[in-house]
LOGUFI-143104 format. One record per residue: residue in three letters; x, y, z of N, C-alpha, C in turn; chain; residue number from 1. Coordinates in Angstrom, 1 decimal, decimal comma. Layout:
N
+-----+--------+--------+--------+--------+--------+--------+--------+--------+--------+-------+-----+
! res !     nX !     nY !     nZ !    caX !    caY !    caZ !     cX !     cY !     cZ ! chain !   n !
+-----+--------+--------+--------+--------+--------+--------+--------+--------+--------+-------+-----+
! ala !      X !      Y !      Z !      X !      Y !      Z !      X !      Y !      Z !     A ! NUM !
...
+-----+--------+--------+--------+--------+--------+--------+--------+--------+--------+-------+-----+
This chain:
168
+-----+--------+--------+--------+--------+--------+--------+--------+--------+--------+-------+-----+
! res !     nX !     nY !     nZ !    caX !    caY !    caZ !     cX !     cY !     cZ ! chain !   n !
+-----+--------+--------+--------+--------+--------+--------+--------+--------+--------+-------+-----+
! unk !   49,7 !   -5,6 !  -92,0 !   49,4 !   -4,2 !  -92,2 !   47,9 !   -4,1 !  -92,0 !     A !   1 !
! unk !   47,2 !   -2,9 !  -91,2 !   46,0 !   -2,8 !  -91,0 !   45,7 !   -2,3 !  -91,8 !     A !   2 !
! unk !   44,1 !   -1,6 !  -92,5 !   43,6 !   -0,8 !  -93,1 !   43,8 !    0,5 !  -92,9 !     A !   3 !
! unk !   44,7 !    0,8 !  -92,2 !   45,5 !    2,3 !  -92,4 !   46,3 !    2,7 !  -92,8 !     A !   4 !
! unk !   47,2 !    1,5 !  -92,9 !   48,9 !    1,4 !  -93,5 !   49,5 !    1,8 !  -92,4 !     A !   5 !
! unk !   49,2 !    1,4 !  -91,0 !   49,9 !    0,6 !  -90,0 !   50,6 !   -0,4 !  -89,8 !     A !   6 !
! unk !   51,4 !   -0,8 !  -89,7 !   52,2 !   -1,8 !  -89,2 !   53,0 !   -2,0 !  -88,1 !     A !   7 !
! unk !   52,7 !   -3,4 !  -87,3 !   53,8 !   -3,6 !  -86,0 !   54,8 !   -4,4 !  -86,5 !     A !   8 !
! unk !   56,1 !   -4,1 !  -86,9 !   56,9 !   -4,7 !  -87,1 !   58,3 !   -5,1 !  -85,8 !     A !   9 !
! unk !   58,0 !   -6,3 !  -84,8 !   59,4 !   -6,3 !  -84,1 !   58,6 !   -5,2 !  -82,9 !     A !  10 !
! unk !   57,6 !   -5,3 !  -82,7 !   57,3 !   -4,5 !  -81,6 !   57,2 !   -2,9 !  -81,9 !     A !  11 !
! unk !   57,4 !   -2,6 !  -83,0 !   57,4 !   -1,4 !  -83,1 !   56,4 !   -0,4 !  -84,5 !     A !  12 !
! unk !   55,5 !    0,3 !  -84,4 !   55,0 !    0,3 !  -85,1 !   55,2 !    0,9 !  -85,9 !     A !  13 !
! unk !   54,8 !    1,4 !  -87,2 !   55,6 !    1,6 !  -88,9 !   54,1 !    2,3 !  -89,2 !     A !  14 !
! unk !   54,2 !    3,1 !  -89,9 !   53,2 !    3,1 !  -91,3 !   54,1 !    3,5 !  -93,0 !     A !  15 !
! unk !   53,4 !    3,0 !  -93,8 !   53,6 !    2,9 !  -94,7 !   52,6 !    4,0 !  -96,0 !     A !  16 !
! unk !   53,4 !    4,4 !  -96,7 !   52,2 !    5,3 !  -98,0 !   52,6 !    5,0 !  -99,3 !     A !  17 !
! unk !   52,0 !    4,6 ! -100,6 !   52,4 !    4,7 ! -101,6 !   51,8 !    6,0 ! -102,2 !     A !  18 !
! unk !   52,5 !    6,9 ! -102,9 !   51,7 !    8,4 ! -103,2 !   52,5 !    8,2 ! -104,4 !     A !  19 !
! unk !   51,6 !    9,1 ! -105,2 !   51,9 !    9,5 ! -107,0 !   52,2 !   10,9 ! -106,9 !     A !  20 !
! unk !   53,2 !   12,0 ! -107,7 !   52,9 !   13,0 ! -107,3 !   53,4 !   13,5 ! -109,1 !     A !  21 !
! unk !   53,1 !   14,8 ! -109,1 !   52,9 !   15,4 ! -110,4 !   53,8 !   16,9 ! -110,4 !     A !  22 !
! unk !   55,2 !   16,4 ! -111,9 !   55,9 !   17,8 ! -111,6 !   55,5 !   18,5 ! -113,0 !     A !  23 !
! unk !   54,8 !   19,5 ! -113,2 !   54,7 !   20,4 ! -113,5 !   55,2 !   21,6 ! -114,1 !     A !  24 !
! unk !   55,8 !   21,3 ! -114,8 !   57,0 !   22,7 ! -115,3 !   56,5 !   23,4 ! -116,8 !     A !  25 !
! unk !   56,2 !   24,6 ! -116,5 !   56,0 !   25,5 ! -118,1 !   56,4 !   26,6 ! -117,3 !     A !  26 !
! unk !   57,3 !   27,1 ! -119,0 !   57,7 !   28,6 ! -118,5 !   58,9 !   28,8 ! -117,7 !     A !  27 !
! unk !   59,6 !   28,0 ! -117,2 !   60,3 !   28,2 ! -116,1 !   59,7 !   28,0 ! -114,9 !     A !  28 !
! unk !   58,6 !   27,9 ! -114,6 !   57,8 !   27,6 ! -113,4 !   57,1 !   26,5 ! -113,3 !     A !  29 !
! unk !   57,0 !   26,0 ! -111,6 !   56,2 !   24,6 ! -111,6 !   55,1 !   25,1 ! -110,6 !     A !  30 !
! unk !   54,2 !   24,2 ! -111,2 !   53,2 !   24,1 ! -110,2 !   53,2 !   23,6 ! -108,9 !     A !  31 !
! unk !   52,8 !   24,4 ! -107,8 !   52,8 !   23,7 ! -106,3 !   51,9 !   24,1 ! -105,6 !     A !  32 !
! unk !   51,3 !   23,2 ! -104,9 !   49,9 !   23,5 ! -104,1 !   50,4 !   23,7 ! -102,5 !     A !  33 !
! unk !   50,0 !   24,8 ! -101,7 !   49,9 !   25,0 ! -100,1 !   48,8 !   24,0 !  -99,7 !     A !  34 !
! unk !   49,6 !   23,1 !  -98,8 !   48,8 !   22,1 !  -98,1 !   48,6 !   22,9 !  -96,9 !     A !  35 !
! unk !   47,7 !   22,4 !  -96,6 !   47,0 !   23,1 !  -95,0 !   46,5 !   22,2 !  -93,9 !     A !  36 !
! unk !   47,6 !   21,1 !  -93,7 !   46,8 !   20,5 !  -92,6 !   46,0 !   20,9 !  -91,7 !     A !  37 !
! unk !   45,2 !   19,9 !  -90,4 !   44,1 !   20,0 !  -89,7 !   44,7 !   21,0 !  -88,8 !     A !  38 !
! unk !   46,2 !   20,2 !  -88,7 !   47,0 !   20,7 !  -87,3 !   48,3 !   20,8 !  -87,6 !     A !  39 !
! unk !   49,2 !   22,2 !  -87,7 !   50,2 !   22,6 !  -87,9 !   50,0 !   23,7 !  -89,3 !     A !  40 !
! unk !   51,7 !   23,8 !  -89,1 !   51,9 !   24,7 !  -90,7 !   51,9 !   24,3 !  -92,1 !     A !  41 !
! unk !   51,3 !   25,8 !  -92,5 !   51,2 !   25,5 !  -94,0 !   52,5 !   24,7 !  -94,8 !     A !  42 !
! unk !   52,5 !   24,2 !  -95,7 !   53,6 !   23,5 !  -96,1 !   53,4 !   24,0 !  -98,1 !     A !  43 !
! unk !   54,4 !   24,0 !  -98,8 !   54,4 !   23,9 ! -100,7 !   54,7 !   22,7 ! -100,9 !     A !  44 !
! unk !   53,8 !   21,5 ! -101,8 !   54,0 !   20,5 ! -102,0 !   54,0 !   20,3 ! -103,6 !     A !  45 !
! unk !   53,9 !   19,3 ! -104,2 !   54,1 !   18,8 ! -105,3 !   52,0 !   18,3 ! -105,2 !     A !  46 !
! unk !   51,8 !   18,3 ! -106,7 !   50,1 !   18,2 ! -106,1 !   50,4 !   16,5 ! -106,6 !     A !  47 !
! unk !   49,9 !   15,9 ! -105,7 !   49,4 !   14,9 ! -105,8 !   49,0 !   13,6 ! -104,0 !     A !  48 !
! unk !   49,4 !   12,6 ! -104,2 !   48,9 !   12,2 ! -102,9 !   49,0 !   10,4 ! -103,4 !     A !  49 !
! unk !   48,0 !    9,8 ! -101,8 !   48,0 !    8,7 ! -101,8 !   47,5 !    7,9 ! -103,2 !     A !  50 !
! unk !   47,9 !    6,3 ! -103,6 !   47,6 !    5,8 ! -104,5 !   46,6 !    4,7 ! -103,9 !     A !  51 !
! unk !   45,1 !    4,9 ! -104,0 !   44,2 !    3,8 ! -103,1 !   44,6 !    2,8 ! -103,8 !     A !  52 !
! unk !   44,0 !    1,4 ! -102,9 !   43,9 !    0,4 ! -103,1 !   43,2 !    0,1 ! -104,4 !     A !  53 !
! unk !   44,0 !   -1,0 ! -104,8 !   44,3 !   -1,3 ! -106,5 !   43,9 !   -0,2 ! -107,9 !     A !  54 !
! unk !   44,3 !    0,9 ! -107,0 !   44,5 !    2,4 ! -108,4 !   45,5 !    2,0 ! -109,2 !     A !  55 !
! unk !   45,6 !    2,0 ! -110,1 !   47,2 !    2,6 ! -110,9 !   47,7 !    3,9 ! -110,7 !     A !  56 !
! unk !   49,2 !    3,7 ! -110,2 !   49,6 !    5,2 ! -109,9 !   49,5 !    6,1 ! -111,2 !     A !  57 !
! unk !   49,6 !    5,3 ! -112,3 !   49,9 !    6,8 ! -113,5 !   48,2 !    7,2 ! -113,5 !     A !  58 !
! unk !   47,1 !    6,2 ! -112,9 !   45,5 !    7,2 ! -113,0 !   45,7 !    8,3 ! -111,7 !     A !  59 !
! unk !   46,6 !    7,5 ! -110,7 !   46,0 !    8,4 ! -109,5 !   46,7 !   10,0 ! -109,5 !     A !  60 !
! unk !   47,7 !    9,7 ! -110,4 !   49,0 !   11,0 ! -110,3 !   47,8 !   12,1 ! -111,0 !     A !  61 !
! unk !   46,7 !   11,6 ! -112,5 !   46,1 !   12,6 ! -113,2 !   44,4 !   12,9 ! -111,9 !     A !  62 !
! unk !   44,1 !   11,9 ! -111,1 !   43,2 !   12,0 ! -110,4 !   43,5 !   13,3 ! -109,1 !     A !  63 !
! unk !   44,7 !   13,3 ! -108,6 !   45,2 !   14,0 ! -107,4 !   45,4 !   15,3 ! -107,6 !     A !  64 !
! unk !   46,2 !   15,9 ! -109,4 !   45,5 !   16,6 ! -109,8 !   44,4 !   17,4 ! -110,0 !     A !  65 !
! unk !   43,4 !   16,8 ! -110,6 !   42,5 !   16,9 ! -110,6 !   41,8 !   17,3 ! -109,1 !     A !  66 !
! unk !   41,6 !   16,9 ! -108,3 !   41,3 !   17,1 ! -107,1 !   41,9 !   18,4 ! -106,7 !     A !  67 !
! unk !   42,9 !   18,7 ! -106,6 !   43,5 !   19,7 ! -105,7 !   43,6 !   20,4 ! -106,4 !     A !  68 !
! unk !   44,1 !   20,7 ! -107,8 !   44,3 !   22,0 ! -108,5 !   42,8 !   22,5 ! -109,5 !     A !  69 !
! unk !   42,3 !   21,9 ! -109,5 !   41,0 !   21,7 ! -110,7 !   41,7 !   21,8 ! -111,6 !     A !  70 !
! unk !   42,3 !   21,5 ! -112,6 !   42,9 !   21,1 ! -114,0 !   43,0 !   19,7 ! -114,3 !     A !  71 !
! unk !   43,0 !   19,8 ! -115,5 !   42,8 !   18,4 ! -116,3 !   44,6 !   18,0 ! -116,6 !     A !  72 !
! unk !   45,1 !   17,0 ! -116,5 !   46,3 !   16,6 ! -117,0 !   46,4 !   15,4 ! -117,9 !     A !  73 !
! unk !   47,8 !   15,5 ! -118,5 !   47,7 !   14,0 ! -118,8 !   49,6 !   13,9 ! -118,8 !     A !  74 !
! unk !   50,2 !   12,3 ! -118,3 !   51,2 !   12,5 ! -118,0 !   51,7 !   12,7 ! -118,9 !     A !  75 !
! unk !   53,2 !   12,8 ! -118,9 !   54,2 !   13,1 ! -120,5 !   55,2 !   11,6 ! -120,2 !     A !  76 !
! unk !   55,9 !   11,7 ! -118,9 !   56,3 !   10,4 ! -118,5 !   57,0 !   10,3 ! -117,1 !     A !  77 !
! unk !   57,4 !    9,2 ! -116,5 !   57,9 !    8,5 ! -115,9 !   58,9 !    9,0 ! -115,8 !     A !  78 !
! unk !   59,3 !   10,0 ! -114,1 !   60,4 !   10,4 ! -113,6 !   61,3 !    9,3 ! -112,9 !     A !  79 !
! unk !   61,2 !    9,3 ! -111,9 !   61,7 !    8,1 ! -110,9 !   60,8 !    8,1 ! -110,0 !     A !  80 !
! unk !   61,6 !    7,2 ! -108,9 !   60,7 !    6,9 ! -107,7 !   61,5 !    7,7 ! -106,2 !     A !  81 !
! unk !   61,2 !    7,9 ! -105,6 !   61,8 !    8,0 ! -103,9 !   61,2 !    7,5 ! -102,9 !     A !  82 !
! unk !   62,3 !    6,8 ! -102,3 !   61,7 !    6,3 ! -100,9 !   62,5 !    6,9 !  -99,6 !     A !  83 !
! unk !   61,5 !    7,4 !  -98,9 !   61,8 !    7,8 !  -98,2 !   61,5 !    7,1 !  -96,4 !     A !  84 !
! unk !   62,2 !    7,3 !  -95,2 !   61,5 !    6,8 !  -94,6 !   61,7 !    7,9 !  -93,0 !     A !  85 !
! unk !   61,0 !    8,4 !  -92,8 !   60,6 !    9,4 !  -91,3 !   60,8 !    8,7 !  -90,7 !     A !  86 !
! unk !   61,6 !    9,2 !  -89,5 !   61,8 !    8,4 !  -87,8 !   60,6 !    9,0 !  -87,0 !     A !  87 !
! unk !   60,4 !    8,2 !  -86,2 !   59,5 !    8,3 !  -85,1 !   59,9 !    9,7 !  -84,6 !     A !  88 !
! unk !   61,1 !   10,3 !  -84,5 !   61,2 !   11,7 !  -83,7 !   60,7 !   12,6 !  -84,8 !     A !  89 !
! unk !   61,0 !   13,0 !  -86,1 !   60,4 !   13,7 !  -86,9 !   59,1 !   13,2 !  -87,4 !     A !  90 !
! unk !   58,4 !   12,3 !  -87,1 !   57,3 !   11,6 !  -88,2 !   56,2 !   12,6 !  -87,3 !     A !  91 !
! unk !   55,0 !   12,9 !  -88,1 !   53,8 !   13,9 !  -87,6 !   52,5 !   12,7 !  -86,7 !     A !  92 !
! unk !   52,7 !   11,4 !  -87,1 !   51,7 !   10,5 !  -86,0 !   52,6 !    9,6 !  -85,2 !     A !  93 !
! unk !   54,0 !   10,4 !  -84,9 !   54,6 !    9,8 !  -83,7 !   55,0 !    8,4 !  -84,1 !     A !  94 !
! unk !   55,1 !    7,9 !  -85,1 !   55,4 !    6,8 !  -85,6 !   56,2 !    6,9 !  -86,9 !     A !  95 !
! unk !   56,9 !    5,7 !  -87,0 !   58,0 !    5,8 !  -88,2 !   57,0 !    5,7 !  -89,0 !     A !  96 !
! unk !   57,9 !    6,0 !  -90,4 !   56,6 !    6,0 !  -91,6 !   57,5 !    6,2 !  -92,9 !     A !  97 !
! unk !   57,0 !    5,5 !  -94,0 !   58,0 !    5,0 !  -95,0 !   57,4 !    5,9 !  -95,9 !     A !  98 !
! unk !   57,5 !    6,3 !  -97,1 !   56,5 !    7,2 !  -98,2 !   57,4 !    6,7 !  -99,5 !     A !  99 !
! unk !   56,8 !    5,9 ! -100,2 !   57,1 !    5,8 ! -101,4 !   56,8 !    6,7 ! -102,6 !     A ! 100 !
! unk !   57,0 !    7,5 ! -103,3 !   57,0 !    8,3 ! -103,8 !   57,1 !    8,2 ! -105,3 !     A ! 101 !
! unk !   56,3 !    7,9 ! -106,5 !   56,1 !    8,1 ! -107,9 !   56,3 !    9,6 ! -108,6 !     A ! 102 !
! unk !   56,8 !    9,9 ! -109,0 !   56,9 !   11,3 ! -109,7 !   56,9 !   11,0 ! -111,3 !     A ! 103 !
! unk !   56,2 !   11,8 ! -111,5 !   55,6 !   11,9 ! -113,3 !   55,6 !   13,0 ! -113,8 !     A ! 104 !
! unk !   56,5 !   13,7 ! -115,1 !   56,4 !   14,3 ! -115,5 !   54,9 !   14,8 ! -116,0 !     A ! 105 !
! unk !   54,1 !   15,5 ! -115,9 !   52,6 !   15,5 ! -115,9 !   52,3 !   17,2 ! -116,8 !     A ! 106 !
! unk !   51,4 !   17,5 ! -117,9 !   51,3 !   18,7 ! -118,4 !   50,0 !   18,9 ! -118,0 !     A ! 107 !
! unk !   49,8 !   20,2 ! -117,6 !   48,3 !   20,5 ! -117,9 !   47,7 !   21,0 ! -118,8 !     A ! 108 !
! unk !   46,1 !   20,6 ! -119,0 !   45,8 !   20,3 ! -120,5 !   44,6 !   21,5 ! -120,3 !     A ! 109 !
! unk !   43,7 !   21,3 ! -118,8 !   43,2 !   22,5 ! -119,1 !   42,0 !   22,7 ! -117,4 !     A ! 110 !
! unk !   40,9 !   23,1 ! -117,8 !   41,0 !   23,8 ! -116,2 !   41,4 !   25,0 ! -115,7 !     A ! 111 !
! unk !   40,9 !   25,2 ! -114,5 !   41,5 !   26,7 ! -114,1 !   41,9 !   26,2 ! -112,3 !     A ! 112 !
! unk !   43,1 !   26,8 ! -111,8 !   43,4 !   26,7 ! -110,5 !   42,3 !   27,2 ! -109,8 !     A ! 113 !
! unk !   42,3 !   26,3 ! -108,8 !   41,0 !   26,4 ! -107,9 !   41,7 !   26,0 ! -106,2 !     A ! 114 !
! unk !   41,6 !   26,5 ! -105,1 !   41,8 !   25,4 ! -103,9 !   40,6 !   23,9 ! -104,2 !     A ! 115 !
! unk !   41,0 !   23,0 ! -103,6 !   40,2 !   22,0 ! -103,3 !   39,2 !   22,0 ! -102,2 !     A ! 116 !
! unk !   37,8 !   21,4 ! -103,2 !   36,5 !   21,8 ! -102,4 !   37,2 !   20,6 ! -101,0 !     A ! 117 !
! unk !   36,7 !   21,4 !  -99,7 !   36,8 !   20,0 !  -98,8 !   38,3 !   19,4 !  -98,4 !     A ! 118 !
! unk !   39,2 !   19,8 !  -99,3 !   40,4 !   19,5 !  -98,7 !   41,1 !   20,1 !  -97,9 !     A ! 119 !
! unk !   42,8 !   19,5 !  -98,0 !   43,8 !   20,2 !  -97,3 !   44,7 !   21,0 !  -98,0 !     A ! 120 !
! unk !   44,3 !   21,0 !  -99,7 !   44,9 !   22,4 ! -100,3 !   43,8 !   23,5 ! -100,6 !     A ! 121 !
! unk !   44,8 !   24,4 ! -100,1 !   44,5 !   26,0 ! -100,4 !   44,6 !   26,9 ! -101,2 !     A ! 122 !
! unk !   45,6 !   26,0 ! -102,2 !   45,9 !   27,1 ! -103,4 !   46,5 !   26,5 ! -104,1 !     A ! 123 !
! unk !   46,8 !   26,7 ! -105,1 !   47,6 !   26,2 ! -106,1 !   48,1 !   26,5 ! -107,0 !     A ! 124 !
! unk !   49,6 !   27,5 ! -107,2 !   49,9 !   28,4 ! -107,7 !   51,1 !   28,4 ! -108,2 !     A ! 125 !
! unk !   51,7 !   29,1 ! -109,8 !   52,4 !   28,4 ! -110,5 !   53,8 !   29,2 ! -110,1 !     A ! 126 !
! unk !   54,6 !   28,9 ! -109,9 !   55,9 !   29,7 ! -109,1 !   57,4 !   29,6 ! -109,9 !     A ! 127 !
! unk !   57,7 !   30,4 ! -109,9 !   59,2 !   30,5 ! -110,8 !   59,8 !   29,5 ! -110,0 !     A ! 128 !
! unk !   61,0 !   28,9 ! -110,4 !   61,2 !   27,7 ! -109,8 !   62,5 !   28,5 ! -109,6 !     A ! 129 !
! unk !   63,2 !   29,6 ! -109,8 !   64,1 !   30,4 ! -108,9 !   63,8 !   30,9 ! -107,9 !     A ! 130 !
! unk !   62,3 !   31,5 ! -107,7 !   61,8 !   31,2 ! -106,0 !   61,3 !   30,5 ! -104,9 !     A ! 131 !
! unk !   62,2 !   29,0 ! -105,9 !   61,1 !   27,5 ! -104,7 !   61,8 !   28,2 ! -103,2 !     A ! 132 !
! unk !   63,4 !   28,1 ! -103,5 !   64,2 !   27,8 ! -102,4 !   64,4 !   28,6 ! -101,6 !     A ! 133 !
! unk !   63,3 !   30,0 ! -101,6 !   62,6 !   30,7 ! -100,4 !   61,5 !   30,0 ! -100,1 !     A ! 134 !
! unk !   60,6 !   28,9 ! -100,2 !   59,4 !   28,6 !  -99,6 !   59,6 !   27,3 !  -98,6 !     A ! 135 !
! unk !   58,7 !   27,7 !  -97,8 !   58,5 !   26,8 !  -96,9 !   57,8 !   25,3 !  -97,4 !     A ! 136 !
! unk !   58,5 !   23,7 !  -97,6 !   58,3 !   23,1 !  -98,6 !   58,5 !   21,9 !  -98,3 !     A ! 137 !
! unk !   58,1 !   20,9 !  -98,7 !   58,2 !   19,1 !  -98,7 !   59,4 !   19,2 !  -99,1 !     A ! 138 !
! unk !   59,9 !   18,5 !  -98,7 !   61,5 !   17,9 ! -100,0 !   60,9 !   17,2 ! -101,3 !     A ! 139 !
! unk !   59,7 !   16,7 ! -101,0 !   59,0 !   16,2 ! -102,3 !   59,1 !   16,9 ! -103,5 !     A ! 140 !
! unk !   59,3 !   18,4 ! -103,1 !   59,1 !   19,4 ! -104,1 !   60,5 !   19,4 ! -105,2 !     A ! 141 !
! unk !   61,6 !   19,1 ! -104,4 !   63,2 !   19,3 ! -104,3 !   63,6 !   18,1 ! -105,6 !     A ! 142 !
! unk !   62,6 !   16,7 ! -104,8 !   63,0 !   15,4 ! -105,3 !   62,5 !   15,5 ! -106,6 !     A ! 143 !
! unk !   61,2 !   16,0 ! -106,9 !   60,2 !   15,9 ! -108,3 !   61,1 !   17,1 ! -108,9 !     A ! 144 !
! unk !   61,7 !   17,8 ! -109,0 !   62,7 !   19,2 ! -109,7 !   63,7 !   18,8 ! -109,6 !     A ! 145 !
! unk !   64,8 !   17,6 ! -108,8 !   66,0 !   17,5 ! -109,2 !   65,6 !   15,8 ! -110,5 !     A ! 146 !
! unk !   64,5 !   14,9 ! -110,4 !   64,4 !   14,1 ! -111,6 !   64,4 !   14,9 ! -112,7 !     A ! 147 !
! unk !   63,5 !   15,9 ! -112,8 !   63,0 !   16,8 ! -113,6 !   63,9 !   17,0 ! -114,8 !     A ! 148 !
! unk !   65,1 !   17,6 ! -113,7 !   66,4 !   18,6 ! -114,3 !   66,7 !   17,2 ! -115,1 !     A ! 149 !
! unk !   67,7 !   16,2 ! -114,3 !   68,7 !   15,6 ! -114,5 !   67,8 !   14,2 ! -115,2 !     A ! 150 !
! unk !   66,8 !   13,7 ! -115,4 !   66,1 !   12,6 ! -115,6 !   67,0 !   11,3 ! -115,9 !     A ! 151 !
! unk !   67,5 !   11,0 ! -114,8 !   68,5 !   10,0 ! -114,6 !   67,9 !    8,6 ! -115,2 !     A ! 152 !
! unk !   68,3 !    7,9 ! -115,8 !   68,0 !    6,8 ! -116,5 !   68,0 !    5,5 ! -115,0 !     A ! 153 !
! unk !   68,3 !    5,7 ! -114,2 !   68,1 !    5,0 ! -112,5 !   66,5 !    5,0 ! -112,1 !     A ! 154 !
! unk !   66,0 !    6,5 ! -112,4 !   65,3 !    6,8 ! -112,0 !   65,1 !    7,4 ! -110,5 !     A ! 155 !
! unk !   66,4 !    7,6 ! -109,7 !   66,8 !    7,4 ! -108,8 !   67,9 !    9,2 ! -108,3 !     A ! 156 !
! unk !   67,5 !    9,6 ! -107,5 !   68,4 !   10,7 ! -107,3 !   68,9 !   10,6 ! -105,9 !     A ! 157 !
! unk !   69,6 !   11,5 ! -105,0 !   70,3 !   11,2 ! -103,7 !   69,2 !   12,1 ! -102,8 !     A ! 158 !
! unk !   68,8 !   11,1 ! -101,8 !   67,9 !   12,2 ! -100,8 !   68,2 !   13,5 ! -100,9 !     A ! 159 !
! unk !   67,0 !   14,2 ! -100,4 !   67,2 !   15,4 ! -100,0 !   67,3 !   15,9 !  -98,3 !     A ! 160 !
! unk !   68,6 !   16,2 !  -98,1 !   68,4 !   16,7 !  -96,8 !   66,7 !   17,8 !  -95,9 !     A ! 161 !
! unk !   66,7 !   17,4 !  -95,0 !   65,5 !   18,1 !  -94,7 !   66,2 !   19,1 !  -93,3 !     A ! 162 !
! unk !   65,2 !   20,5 !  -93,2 !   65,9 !   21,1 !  -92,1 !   65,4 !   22,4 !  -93,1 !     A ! 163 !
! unk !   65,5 !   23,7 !  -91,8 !   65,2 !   25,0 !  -92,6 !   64,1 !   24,9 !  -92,9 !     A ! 164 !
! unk !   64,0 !   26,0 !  -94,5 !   62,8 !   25,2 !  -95,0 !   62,0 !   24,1 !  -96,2 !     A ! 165 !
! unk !   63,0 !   23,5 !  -96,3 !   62,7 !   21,8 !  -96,3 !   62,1 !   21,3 !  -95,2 !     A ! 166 !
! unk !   61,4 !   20,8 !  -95,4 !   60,9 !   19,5 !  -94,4 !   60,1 !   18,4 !  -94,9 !     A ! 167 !
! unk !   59,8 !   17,2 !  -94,4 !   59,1 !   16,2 !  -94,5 !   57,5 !   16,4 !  -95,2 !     A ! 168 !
+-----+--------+--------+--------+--------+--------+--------+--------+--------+--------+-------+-----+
């Protein structure tokens, strides 16, 4: 694997991501941040992101926060995990790509919503969670709200279809 989380595996090339992400629920509502890539549409994600080299995902889950929402957190615990893996026809750099996914129950402690200076979120805003399944959205958002509900002792829940507005 290169310094990108590329991989040629068998001729074909792969990338790989380990990411922490943070589900957020008070009130009936969870927190989710509008990502804004360079290039394409807006997307509603779960705030959090990649886990660098030799982080601990439970620092990077309160770091990713931090970053994109401006609020302070601290986790409560240990959802599950998802692995996911994009085909080269749906993947956005044209290449297959794996995303391991940590989810953490995570509270916020304090701070005020801000977009992130410099980044690719725009907003970050706390939403009844009876209106996710009008938003245009990661399935990440789907996966961190069905551990949430059900907190399966697996740690483990059944993919989420993508399509509509689900997507990758």
């Amino acid at each position: 694997m290169n310094h990108s989380g590329t991989e040629v595996v068998a001729g074909t090339e792969t990338s790989f991501r380990l990411a922490a992400y943070a589900v957020c629920i008070e009130d009936g509502r969870v927190l989710l941040v509008r990502h804004v890539p360079a290039t394409g549409d807006s997307i509603w994600t779960l705030p959090g992101g990649k886990v660098e080299h030799a982080e601990d995902p439970f620092e990077a889950v309160i770091r990713e926060v931090a970053e994109e929402t401006g609020c302070d957190a601290v986790v409560e615990r240990l959802l599950g995990v998802d692995s996911r893996v994009i085909p080269v026809t749906e993947a956005r750099g044209g290449i297959e790509h794996q995303n391991v996914g940590i989810f953490y129950r995570v509270r916020i402690t304090g701070g005020e919503l801000r977009p992130e200076p410099n980044g690719e979120t725009a907003e970050s805003v706390w939403t009844p969670i009876p209106e996710v399944a009008a938003l245009r959205r990661s399935s990440l958002v789907d996966v961190g709200l069905a551990l949430a509900h059900t907190m399966p002792a697996t740690g483990h829940v059944d993919p989420v279809p993508v399509g509509g507005p689900i997507q990758h």
